[in-house]
C-alpha positions in Angstrom: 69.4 130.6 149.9 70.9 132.0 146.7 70.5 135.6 146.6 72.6 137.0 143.2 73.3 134.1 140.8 75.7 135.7 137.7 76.3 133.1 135.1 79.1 133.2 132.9 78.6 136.8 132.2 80.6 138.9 129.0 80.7 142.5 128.1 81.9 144.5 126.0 82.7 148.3 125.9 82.3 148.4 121.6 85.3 145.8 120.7 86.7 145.2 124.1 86.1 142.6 126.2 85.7 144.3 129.3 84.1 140.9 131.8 85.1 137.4 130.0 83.1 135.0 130.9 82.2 136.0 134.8 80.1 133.7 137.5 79.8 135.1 140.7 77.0 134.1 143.6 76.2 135.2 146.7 74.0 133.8 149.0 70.7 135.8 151.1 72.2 137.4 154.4 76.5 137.4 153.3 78.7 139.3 152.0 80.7 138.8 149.3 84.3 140.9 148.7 85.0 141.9 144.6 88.9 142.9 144.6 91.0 144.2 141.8 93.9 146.5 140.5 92.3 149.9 138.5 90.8 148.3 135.1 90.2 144.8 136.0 86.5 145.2 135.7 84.7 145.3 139.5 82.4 148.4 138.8 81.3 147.2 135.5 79.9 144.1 137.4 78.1 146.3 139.7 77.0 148.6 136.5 75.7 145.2 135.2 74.0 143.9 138.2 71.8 147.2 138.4 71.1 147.2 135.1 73.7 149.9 133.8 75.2 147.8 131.3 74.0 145.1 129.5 75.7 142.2 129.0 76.5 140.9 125.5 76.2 137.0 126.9 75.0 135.7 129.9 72.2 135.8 132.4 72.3 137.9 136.2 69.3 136.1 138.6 68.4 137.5 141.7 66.0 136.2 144.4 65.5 133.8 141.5 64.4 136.2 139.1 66.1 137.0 136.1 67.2 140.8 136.1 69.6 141.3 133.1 67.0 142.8 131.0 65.5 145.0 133.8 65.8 148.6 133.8 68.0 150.4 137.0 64.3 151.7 138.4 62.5 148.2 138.3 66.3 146.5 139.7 65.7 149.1 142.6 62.3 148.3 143.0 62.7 144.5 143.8 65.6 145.1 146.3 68.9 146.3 145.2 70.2 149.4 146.0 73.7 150.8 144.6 76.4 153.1 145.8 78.2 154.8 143.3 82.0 155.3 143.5 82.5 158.8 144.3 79.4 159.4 146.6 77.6 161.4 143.9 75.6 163.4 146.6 74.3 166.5 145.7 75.7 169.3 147.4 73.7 171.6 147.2 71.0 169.9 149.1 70.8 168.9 153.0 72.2 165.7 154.5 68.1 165.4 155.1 67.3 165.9 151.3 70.1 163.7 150.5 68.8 160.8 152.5 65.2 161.6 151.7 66.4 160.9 147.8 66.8 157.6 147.9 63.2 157.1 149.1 61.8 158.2 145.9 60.2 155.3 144.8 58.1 154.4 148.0 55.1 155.4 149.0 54.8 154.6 152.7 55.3 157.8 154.3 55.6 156.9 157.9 57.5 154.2 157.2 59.5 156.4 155.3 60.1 158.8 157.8 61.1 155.3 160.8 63.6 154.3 158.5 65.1 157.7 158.8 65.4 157.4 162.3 67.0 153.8 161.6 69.7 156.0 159.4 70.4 158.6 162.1 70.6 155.9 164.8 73.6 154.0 162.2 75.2 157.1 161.4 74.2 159.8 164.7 76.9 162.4 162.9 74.3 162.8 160.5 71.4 163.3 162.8 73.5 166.2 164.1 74.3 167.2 160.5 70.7 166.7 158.9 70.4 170.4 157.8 73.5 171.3 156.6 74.8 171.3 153.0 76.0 167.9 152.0 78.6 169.6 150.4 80.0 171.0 153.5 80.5 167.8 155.4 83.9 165.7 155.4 84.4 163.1 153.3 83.9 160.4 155.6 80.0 162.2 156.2 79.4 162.2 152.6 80.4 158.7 152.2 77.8 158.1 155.6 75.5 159.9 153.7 75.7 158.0 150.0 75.4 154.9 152.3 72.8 156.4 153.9 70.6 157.1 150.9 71.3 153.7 149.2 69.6 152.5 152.5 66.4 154.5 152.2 65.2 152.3 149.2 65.2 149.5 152.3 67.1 147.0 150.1 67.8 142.9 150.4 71.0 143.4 148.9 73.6 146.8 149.0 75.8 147.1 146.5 78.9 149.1 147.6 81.6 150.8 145.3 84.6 152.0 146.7 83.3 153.2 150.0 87.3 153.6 151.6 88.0 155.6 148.3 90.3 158.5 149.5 89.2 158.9 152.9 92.0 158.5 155.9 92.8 155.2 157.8 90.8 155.8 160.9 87.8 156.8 159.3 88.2 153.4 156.8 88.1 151.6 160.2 84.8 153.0 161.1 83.0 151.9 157.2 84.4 148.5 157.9 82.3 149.0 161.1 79.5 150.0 159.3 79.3 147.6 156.8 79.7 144.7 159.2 76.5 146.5 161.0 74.2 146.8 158.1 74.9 143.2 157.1 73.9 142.4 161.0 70.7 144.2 160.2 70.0 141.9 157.1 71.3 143.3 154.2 73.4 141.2 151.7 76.1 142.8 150.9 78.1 143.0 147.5 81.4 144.9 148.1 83.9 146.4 145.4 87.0 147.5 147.2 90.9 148.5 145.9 91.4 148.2 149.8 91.5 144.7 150.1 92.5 144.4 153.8 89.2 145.9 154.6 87.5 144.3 151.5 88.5 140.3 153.1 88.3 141.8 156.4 84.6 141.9 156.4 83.7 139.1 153.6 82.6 135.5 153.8 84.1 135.2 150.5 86.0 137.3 147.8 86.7 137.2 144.6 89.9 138.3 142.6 89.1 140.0 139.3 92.1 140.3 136.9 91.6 141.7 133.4 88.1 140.9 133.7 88.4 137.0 134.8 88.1 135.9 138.0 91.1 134.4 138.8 90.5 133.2 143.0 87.8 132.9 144.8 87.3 131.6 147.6 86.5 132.1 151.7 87.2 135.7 152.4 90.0 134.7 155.4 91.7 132.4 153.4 92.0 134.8 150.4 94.4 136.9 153.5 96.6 134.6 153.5 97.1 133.3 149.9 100.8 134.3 148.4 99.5 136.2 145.1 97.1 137.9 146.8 99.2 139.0 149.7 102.0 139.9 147.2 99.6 141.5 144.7 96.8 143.5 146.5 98.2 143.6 150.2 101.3 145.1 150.0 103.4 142.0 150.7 
């Protein structure tokens, strides 16, 4: 089934044309691989999709609702959870409070309190981290942790920013882990990645935005091999 359905979507940062006429879908239980060069426009989709920035044309459906006039709260309340380039944790406050965060809006305690288990048993670093500062951990933790948190609102689909960003080789290998993992626990997965070995690495299918136009799509192992893509966003 259709999960995210984004039709011919434009918008506009005042006079420029930031996303030029954009469809994108991703069907329930996949995930789906956004690639780009700095600029091209793959966090302003996800901005878009949770309701961050409206579109000037153009409709976003999910689970065959229309959601491009919903607010970021009512988008998080029928199923999509975002994390943020950057991690945006807040330091100051435990791994524990950190996770517990992203359970805001629910009300079921207990079930509140299993799905933190279910967080610990993905990531067990944190377990052993849960009452230190999140500002103390490495960056691969925090990264665990923002993850984590986006997972406590017990989504249908994850949207995932830059989750590699700045973080060393071995530990990229592990979120590629991860990410394949909470897909295999039923979470659809939207990906935005500059590392697009990883990105196609653990895609069904990927699209290639360029100056806001998507300019190959396609299945996710076949995007590995294409010339322009190899050339342009793999190094060779």
């Amino acid at each position: 089934m259709k999960l995210l359905d984004i039709r011919d979507i434009r918008i506009h940062y005042e006079r420029v044309e930031a996303i030029k006429g954009v469809s994108m879908e991703l069907q329930e239980g996949s995930i789906i691989s956004l690639i780009g060069n700095n600029g091209a426009g793959k966090t302003t989709m996800l901005k878009a999709i949770f309701g961050l920035k409206k579109l000037t044309t153009g409709e976003i459906w999910f689970a065959q609702e229309r959601i491009d006039e919903c607010s970021p709260q009512e988008i998080a309340k029928i199923g999509i959870a975002y994390c943020l380039e950057g991690r945006r944790l807040f330091p100051q406050m435990t791994v524990r409070e950190n996770l517990e965060m992203g359970a805001y809006l629910r009300r079921d305690q207990t079930e509140v309190k299993n799905h933190m288990q279910e967080i610990f048993r993905l990531f067990p670093i944190l377990e052993e981290r849960k009452t230190q500062k999140a500002g103390n951990l490495s960056g691969g933790q925090q990264q665990m942790v923002a993850i984590g948190r986006a997972l406590m609102t017990k989504p249908q689909l994850l949207l995932l920013d830059e989750p590699s960003l700045g973080l060393a080789p071995l530990i990229v290998r592990e979120i590629g882990r991860i990410i394949r993992s909470i897909n295999q626990g039923g979470v659809s997965i939207l990906l935005v990645e500059q590392n697009s070995k990883l990105a196609l690495g653990v895609a069904q299918k990927g699209y290639v935005l360029e100056v806001g136009k998507v300019s190959l799509e396609g299945d996710a192992q076949e995007l590995l091999k294409n010339e322009h893509v190899k050339k342009a966003y793999l190094g060779g």
